[in-house]
ZATOR-415916 format. One record per residue (C-alpha): x, y, z. Coordinates in steps of 0.5 Angstrom, whole numbers, padded with zeros to 4 digits, always signed. Example, Ala and Ser with C-alpha at 12.3 -4.5 7.8 and 13.67 -1.06 7.14 Angstrom:
! ZATOR-415916
+0025-0009+0016 +0027-0002+0014 
***
This chain:
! ZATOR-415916
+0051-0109-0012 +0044-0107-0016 +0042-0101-0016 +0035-0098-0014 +0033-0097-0020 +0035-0104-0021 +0032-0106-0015 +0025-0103-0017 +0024-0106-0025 +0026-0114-0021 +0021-0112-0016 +0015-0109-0022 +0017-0115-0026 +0017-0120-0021 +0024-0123-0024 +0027-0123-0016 +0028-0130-0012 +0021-0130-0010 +0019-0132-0016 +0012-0124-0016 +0012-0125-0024 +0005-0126-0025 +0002-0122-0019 +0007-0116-0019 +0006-0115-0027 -0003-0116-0026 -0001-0111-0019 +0002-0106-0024 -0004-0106-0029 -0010-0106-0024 -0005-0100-0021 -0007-0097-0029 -0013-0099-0030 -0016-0096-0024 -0012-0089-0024 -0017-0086-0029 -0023-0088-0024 -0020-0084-0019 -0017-0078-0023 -0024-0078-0026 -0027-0077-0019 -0021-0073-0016 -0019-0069-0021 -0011-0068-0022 -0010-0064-0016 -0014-0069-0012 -0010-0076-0015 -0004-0076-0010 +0000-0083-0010 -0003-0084-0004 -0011-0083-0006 -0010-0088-0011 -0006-0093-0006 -0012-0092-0002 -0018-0093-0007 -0015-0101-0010 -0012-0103-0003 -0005-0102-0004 -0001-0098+0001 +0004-0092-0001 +0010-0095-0001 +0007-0101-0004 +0005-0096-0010 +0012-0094-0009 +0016-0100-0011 +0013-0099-0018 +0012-0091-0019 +0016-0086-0016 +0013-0080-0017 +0004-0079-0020 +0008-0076-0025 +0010-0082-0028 +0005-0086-0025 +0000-0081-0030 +0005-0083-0036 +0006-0089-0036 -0003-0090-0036 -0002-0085-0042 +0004-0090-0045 +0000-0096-0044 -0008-0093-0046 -0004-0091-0052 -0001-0098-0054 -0008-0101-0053 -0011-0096-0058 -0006-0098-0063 -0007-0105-0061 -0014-0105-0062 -0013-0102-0069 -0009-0106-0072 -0012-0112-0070 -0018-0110-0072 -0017-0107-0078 -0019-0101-0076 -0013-0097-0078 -0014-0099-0086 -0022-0098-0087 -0027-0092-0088 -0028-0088-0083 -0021-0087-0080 -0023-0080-0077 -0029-0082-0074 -0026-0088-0071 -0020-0085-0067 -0026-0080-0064 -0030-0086-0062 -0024-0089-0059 -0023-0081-0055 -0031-0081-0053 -0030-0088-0050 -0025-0085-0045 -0027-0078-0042 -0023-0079-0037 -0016-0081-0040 -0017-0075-0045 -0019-0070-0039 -0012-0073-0037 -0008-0073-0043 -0010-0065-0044 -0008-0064-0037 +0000-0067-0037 +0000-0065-0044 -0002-0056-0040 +0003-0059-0035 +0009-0061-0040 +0009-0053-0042 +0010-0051-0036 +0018-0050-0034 +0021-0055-0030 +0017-0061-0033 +0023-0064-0038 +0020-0071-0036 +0013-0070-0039 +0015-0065-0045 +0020-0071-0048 +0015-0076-0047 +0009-0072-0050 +0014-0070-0057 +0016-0078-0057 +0009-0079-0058 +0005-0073-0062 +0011-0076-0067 +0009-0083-0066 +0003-0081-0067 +0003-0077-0073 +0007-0083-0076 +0001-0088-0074 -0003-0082-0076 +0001-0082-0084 +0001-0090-0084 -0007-0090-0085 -0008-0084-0089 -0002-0088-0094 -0007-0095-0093 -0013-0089-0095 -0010-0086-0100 -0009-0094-0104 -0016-0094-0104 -0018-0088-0107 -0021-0084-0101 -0016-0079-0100 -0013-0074-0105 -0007-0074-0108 -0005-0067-0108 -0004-0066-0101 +0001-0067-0097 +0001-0074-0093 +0005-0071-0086 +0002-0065-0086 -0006-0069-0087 -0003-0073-0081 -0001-0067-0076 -0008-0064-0078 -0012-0070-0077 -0009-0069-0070 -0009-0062-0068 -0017-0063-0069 -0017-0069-0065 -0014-0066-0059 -0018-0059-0061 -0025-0062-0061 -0024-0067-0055 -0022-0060-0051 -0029-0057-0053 -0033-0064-0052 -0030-0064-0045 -0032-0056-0043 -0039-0057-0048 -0042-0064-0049 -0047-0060-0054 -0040-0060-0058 -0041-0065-0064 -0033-0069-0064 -0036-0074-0069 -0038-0069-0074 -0032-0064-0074 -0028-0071-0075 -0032-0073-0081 -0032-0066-0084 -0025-0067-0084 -0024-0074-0087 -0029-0071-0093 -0025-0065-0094 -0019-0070-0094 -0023-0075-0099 -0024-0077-0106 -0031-0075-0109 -0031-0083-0110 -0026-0088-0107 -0025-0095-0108 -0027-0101-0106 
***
């Protein structure tokens, strides 16, 4: 007899006899992508289940079927917007041309809201009791540095990032300084995102890269 977990991944799915595959997948990402406008109105006290329930339409145990808690709900709106970025920045190529800081803080300032999110799990993970959130922000600050490492690896074969510094740690800082200057520009929009990311990139560079 399938348990409630399995209940709720046929029903998000849409893999049940009733053959909801289409809507429930297109359901769940509306459910996604309308969860950043309602936290960026409300805010993280004021995004309850049931608020964002209210805002597309859907009942609360209807949104109870694809996220248990706004706990997970807010995770996997990070987990999806994080696939997006790295989608995007493979299809296009971004990941392997110049400008590879200013892009990632482009792709940031695109998305006030999402970072106003991230900030606030990320303070909430470090607070006792949130093991659910801790592990899912080490998993990602490693996959990032991992992504972050690949494109400094695919700079450095063109000449533009020094050799004598090490790549894991170059990549670990060009985090640090995304996540320090999306906090000051979303407390003070004077903060400059774009030029602290620049600066960054050229104290990371080669005086002349190749082409």
């Amino acid at each position: 007899m399938p348990n409630e977990a399995t209940q709720k991944a046929s029903s998000v799915s849409g893999t049940g006899s009733r053959g909801r595959y289409p809507k429930g997948i297109l359901r769940r990402q509306q459910i996604l992508d309308r969860t950043i406008e309602v936290y960026a109105d409300l805010g993280l006290e004021g995004t309850s289940l049931r608020a964002i329930g209210d805002a597309i339409g859907v009942s609360h145990a209807a949104l109870r079927r694809y996220f248990d808690t706004r706990e997970e709900l807010f995770l996997e709106v990070l987990r999806e917007k994080d696939r997006q970025a790295l989608a995007e920045a493979h299809e296009t190529g971004m990941d392997r041309k110049p400008g590879f800081a200013t892009m990632a803080a482009n792709y940031a300032l695109r998305a006030p809201g999402l970072m106003a999110l991230r900030h606030s799990m990320v303070a909430r993970a470090l607070e006792p009791g949130n093991e659910h959130s801790l592990e899912f922000f080490r998993a990602r600050y490693r996959t990032i540095r991992q992504e972050a490492r690949v494109m400094l690896e695919f700079a450095r074969e063109r000449g533009a990032v020094r050799d004598d510094i090490p790549l894991d740690t170059a990549a670990a800082l060009l985090i640090a300084a995304l996540d320090g200057l999306s906090t000051q520009s979303l407390l003070d929009p004077e903060a400059d995102m774009y030029a602290g990311m620049g600066l960054l990139e050229h104290l990371l560079s080669t005086a002349e890269p190749t082409t």
